[in-house]
C-alpha positions as CSV (number, residue, x, y, z in Angstrom):
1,X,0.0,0.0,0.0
2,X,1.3,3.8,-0.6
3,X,2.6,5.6,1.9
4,X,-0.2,8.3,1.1
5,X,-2.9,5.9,2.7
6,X,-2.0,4.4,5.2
7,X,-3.4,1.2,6.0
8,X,-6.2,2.2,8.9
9,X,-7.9,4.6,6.3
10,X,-8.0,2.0,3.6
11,X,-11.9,1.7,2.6
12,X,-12.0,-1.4,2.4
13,X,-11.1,-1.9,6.0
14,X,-14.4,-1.9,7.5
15,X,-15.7,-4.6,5.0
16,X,-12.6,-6.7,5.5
17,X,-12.6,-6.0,9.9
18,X,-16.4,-7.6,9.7
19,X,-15.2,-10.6,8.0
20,X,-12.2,-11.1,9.9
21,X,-14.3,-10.9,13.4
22,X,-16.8,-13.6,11.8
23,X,-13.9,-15.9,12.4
24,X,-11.6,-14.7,15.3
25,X,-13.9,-16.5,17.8
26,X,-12.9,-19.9,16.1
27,X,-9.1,-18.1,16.3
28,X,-9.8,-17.1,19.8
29,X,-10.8,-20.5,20.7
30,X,-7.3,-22.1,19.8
31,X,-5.9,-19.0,21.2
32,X,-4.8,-17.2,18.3
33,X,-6.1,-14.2,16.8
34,X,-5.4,-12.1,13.2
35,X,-4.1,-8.1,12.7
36,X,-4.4,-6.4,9.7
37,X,-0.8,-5.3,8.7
38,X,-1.7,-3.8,5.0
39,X,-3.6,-3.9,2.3
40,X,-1.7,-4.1,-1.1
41,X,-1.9,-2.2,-4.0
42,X,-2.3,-5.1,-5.9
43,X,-5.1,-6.3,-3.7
44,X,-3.5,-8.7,-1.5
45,X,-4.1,-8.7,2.3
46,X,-1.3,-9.2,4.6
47,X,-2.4,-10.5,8.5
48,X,-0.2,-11.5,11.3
49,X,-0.7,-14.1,13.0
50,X,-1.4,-13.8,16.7
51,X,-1.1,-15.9,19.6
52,X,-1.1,-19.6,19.2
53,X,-1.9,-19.3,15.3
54,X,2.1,-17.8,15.1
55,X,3.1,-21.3,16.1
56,X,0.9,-23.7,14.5
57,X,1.8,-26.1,12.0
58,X,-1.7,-26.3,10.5
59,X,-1.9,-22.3,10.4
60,X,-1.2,-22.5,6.6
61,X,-4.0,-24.4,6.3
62,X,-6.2,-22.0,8.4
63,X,-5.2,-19.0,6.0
64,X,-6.3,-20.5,2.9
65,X,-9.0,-22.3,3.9
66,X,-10.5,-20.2,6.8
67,X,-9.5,-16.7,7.0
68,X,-8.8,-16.0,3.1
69,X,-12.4,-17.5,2.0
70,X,-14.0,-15.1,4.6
71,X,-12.5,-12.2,3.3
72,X,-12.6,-12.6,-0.3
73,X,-16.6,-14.1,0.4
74,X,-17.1,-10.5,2.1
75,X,-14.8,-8.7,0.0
76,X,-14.4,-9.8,-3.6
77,X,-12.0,-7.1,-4.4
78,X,-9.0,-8.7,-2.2
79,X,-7.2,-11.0,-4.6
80,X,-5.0,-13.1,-1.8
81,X,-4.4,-12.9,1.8
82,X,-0.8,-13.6,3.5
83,X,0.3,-14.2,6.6
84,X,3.3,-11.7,7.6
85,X,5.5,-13.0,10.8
86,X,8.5,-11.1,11.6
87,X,10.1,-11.0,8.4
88,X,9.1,-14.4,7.4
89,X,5.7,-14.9,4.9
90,X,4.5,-17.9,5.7
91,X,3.6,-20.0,3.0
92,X,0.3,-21.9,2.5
93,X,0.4,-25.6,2.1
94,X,0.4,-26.9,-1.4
95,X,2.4,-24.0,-2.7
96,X,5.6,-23.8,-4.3
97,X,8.7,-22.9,-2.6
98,X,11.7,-25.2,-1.3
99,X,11.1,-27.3,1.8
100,X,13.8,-26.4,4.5
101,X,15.6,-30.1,5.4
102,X,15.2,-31.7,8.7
103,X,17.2,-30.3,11.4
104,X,19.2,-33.2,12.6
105,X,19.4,-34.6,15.9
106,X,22.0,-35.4,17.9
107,X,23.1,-38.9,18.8
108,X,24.7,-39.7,22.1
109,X,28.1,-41.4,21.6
């Protein structure tokens, strides 16, 4: 998103906020929760993920098939949604990218 409109003021906000609180009590439940970081120019929605949902293993799975077809039911115009950590996207499951290797254990001697 520009810097000229920021992402509080973004008129979409309201519609996307609605969606997004349809779901948080299933987030809330599991003791996680979702924030609104930005809305692209290009239409994509980038969340972070709160609580226990910053940790999960199934929280790919949760974006897509959860929190993204909330929002983009409620608000056709967002294209994707993304989860934002830190500096680290997350990726959703089933998408390309490069598995990271097992980290190996150590072995008594």
């Amino acid at each position: 998103m520009s810097a000229t409109a920021p992402v509080l003021e973004h008129p979409l906000l309201p519609r996307i906020e609605q969606a997004l609180d349809g779901i948080r009590p299933y987030l809330e439940a599991d003791g996680g929760n979702v924030r609104v970081l930005d809305i692209t120019d290009d239409m994509v929605l980038r969340l972070e993920l709160l609580g226990a949902c910053g940790t999960c293993p199934m929280s790919p799975m949760t974006l897509k098939a959860g929190v993204e077809e909330s929002v983009k039911r409620a608000v056709p115009e967002i294209r994707s949604v993304e989860a934002v950590n830190g500096n680290a996207t997350l990726q959703p499951a089933g998408q390309e990218g490069r598995p990271q290797p097992p980290t190996p254990v150590p072995t008594p001697n």
